[in-house]
N, C-alpha and C positions, 0 to 999 in steps of 0.2 A: 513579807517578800515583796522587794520593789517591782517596778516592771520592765526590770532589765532583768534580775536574775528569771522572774517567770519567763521572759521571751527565750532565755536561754535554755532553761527547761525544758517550755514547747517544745523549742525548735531541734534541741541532740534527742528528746525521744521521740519528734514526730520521723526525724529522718532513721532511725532507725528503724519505728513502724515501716517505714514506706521501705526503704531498701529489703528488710524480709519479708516485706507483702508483695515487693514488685519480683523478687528469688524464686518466692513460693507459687505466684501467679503465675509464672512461668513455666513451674515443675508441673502444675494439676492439667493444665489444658494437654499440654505435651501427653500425660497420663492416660489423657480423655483418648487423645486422638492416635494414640499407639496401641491402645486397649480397645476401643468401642468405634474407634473410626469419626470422619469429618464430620457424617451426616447425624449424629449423634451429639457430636462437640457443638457443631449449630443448631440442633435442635433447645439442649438448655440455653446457648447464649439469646436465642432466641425466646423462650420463655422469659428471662430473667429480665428482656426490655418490656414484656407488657407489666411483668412485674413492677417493673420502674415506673411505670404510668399507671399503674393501680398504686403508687407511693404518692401520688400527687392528692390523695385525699387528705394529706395533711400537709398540703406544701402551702408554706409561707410560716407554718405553728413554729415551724425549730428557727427562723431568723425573727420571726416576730419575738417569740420568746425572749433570745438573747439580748435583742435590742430592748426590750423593756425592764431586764436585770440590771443594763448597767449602772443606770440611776443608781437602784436601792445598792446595789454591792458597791459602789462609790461611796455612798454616803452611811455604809454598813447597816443598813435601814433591813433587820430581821423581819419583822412582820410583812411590811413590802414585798420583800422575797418569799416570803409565806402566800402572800394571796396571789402572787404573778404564777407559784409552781399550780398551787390549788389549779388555777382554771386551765393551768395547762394538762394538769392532769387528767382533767374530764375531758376537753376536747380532744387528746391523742388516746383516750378509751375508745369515743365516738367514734375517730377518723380509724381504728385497728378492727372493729366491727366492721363499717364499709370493707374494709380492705381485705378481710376474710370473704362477705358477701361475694366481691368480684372475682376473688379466685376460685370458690365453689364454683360460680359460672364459669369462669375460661376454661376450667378443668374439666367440665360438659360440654363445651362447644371443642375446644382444641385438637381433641383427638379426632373429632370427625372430618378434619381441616386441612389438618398437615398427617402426612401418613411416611413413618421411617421402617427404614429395613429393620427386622430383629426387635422392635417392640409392637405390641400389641396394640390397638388403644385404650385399654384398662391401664396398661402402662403408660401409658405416654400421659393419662387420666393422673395415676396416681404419683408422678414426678411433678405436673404444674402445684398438685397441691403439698406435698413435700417443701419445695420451693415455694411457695405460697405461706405456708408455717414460717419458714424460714427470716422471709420478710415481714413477717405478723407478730414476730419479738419483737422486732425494731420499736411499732407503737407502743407496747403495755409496759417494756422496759429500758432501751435503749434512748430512746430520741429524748424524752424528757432529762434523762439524767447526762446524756450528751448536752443540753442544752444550758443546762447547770453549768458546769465546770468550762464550757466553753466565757458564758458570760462572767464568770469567776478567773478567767485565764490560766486556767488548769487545765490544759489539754493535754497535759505529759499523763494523763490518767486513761482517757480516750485508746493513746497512741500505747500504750500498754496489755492495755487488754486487747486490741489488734493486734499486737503481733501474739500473743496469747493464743490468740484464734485462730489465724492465721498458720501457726505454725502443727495447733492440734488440729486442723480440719486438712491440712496437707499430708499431715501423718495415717491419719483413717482413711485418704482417700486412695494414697500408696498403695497401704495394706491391702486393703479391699481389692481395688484394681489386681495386684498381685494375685489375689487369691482366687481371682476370676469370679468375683461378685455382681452380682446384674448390678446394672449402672442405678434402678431406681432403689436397692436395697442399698444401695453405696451414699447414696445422699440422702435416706434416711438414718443411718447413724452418723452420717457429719454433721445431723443437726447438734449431736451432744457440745460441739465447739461453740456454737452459739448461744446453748443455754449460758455457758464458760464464760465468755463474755460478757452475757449478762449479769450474771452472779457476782463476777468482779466487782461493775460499775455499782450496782445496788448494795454490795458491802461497803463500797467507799464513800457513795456519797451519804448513805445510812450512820456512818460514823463522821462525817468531816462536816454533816451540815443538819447536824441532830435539832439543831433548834429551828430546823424549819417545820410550823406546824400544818399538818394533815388536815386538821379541823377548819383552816382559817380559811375565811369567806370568799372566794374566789373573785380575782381583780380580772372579769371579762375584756372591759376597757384598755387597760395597760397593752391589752394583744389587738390592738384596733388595725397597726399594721400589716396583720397578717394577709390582709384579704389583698393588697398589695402584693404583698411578699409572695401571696400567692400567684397572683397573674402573672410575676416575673419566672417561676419554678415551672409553673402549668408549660409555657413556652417554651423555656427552656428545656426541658423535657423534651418537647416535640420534635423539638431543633437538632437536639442529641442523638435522641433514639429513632429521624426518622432512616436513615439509611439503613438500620435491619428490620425496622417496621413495613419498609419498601420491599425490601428483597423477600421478606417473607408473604407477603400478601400477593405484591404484583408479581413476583417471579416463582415464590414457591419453591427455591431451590435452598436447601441445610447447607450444601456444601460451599456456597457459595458466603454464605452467613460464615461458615466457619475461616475460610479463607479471612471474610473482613475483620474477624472479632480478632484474629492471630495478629493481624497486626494493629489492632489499635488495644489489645492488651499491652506490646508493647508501645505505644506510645501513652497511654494511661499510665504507665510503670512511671516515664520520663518525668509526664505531668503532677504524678502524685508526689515525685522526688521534690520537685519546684513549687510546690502546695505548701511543704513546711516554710518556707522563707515568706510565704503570706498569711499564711488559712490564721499564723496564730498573734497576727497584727491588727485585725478588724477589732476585738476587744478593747488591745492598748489606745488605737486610734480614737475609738468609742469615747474611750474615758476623758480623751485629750480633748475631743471636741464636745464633750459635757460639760466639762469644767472652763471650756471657754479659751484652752491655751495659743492661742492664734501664731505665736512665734513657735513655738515649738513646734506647731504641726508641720507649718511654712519647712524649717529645715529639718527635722524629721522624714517630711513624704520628700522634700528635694534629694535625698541620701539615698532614700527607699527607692525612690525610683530610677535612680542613676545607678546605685546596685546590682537591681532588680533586670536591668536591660541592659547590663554591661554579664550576668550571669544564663540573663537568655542566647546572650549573642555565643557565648562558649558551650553551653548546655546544644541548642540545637543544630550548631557548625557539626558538633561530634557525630548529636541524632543525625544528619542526614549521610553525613561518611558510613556511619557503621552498621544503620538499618540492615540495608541488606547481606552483607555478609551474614549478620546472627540468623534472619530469616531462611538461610539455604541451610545453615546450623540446625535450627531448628527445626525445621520440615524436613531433612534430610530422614528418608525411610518412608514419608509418607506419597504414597501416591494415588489417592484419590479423588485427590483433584490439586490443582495448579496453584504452589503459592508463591514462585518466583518471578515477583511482577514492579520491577524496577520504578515506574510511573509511580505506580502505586504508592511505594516506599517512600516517594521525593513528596507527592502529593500529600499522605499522613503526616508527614514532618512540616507542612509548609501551613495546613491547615490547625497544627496545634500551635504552632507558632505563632498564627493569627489570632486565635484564643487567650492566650497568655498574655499578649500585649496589652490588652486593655488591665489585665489584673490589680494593678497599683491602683486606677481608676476606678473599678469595681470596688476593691476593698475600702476605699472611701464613701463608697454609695453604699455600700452595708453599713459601716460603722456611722454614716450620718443618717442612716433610714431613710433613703432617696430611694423606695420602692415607685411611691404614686407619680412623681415626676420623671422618667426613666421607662414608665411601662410601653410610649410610646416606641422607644429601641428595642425593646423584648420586643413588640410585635413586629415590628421591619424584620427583625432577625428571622424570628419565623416565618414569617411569608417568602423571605428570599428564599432562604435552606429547602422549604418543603416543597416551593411549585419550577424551581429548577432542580429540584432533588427528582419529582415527579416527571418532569420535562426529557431530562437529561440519562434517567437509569435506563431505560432500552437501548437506544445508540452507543451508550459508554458503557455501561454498568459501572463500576465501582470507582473507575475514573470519572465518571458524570456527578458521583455523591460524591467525591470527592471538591471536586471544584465549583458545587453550588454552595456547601459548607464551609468554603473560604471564603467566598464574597459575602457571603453569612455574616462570618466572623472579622473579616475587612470595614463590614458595612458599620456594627457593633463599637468595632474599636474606635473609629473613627465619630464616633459619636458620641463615645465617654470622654473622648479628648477631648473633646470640648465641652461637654457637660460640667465638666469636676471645677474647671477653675471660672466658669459662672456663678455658683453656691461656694466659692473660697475663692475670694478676691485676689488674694494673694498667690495665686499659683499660678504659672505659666501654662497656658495651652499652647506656644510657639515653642517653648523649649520642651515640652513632649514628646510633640511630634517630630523637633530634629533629632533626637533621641531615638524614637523611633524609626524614622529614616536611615540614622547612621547606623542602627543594629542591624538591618538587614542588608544595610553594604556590606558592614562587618560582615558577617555570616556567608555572604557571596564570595566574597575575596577568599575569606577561611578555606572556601569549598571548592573552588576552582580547580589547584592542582591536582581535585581528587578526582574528576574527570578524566587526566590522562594516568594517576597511578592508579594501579587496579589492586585492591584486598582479598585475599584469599587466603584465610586463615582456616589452616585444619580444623581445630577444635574448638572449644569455651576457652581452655586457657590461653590458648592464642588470640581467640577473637579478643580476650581479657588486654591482655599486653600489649595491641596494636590498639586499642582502647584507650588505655592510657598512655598513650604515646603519643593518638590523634586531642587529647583532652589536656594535657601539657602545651603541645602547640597550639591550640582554641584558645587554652586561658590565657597565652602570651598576647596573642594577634589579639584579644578582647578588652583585657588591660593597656596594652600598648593604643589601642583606640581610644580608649577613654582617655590615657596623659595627653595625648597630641590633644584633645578637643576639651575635656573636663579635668585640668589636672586639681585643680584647683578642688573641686569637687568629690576629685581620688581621695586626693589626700586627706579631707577630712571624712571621707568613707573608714580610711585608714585608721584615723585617730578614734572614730566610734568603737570598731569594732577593738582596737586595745583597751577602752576603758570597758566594754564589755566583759572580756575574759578579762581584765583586772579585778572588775568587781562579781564576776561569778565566784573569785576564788575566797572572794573574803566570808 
């Protein structure tokens, strides 16, 4: 299989993963928060971020990994891929052991810390480590065989078994809810969807890559960049998680956790849709600049990138129009605390928007293993985010994280641009960033008139229809951007993708 029919692959079943995971994302929390209440729904979103930072014991192992497969599956070097799994195997044993360690402890500190209405602290005890299991498959079965078929460019196997999961641990948590199940009896049998998962991954990569041996001498070396890999994740991490790491420590308030996680679920939904048109290009890129393709890359990433920000410019015109109607949707019955917060809304969209920008340029710095030259932007990133995230949360709250996270990720972008075509000669850093620039006129222009017309749509299927209504005119004003300034550019975006579905169908 060449590496247009795999990108094709990836890309129709990463988006279908991502559309019933962003569906079903949607359905559980609403679940949470109609059944058990705000303080509740913030209390696990809140577990589930130290969780994320007890996942940093093995951050840098799954991109180090990938980046040292692509060699050996380039050059279909079996034994290679033998000893790269081998030691990957042992170090994400190691790193699933810590990661148990830490959870036993938060699950003894936790409950003495944060105190919710309607649980106990034996309960609030026996939910961290619930969740804690949860994330402790990820090491002994997930993350290694994710990292396989990622550097294999199989990731339609991934995006499979998510929505697998996705759609069995939405169905149990229904059920449950319905049946007026305590919330920590409820999410111990949703684990059964993630044993599911796992089961999947280990039957397929158990048959598709039988001749990778067990036995063989583990290649430590090959994973050298992980300790890179890792300071970039560590960071990242902090930078991510620190606005409900904030609100829970320094404020101490669930309800207010739940407020932010409701809408940056929805914007995770958006971001994960826009992940398929990259997450499964790092590989192919990988391969191009192994073997040295210097022309291909050159108009390859000029394509991708002009795409890429010709898709962002209609993708978050829409996010910012339609936010808030869905969120009045959504909250609509709950009144426990306040989720009708306009700022808010523009802020989340303007902030993931700053995020994505750099993405063409990040997926170059994965797929060339520019961990160690780059760690110096991971850290500016986190020093912005966290001491104006710290600064800013009393006077604002959620608007203060909000807009440290942007300069965050302003600061970021703005540093890949110029990073990527220092290490590839051939690539523009002026025609980036006007790209850049002109996306975000784009996108102001787009948005304008919806200042003076107001949305109020009754239900989902309306909010649906007035969706694609504002998405139809985005893609217009987004394309009509790119002929006046890149027609040239369009149009063989154009011609790509026809030889693409040409040659998927062969």
């Amino acid at each position: 299989m060449n590496r247009t029919k795999r990108y094709l692959h990836n890309s129709a079943a990463a988006l279908a993963a991502e559309l019933i995971t962003m569906i079903v994302g949607f359905i559980t929390p609403r679940v949470i928060l109609t059944t058990y209440g705000s303080e509740i729904n913030g209390l696990t979103s809140s577990i589930l971020q130290f969780m994320s930072y007890f996942n940093l014991v093995e951050a840098g192992l799954s991109n180090a990994t990938v980046y040292a497969l692509y060699k050996p599956f380039a050059q279909k070097d079996h034994a290679a891929v033998s000893s790269v799994m081998a030691a990957a195997r042992r170090l994400y044993l190691r790193s699933g052991l810590i990661f148990i360690a830490l959870a036993l402890i938060l699950s003894l500190i936790y409950p003495f810390y944060i105190q919710v209405e309607g649980l106990s602290p034996l309960d609030v005890g026996l939910l961290v480590l619930i969740l804690g299991v949860s994330n402790a498959l990820n090491f002994f079965t997930l993350s290694k065989h994710r990292a396989l078929v990622n550097a294999d460019q199989r990731m339609y196997v991934i995006s499979i078994s998510s929505i697998v999961h996705a759609l069995v641990n939405t169905l149990i948590i229904i059920v449950l809810a319905n049946s007026g199940v305590n919330v920590v009896m409820l999410r111990f049998w949703a684990l059964a969807a993630v044993f599911l998962r796992a089961l999947i991954l280990a039957l397929y990569c158990r048959k598709n890559y039988a001749y990778i041996d067990p036995k063989a001498e583990p290649n430590y070396p090959a994973l050298s960049k992980s300790k890179d890999a890792l300071f970039h994740e560590i960071l990242f991490a902090i930078h991510k998680g620190a606005p409900i790491a904030l609100i829970t420590v320094l404020l101490r308030d669930m309800a207010t956790v739940s407020v932010y996680n409701v809408y940056s679920m929805i914007i995770t939904g958006v971001a994960g849709v826009l992940s398929v048109f990259s997450s499964g290009l790092a590989p192919s890129f990988g391969n191009v600049i192994t073997l040295g393709e210097k022309d291909t890359l050159k108009r390859a990433y000029g394509e991708f990138e002009f795409s890429y920000y010709t898709l962002l410019t209609a993708v978050y015109a829409v996010t910012i129009i339609m936010i808030m109607p869905f969120i009045r949707i959504y909250t609509s019955g709950v009144t426990d605390a306040v989720y009708d917060l306009p700022l808010v809304g523009l802020l989340f969209s303007v902030n993931s928007l700053m995020h994505n920008v750099r993405m063409p340029q990040s997926m170059l710095i994965v797929a060339g293993g520019h961990y160690k030259e780059t760690r110096i932007h991971s850290l500016g990133q986190t020093i912005i985010s966290v001491t104006l995230s710290a600064a800013l949360i009393y006077p604002f709250g959620i608007v203060g994280l909000l807009i440290a996270l942007i300069c965050a990720n302003a600061y970021r972008a703005i540093m890949s641009m110029v990073f990527v075509p220092c290490q590839y000669r051939n690539l523009s850093m002026k025609l980036s960033f006007i790209r850049a620039l002109r996306m975000v006129a784009t996108i102001a222009i787009t948005v304008l008139p919806f200042f003076f017309i107001q949305l109020v749509p009754a239900g989902y299927v309306q909010w649906a229809l007035y969706a694609v209504g504002v998405g139809v005119y985005a893609c217009i004003v987004a394309i009509v951007s790119g002929a006046v300034f890149e027609l040239r550019e369009l149009k063989a975006v154009f011609v790509r993708i026809r030889r693409m579905f040409s040659s998927g169908k062969r």
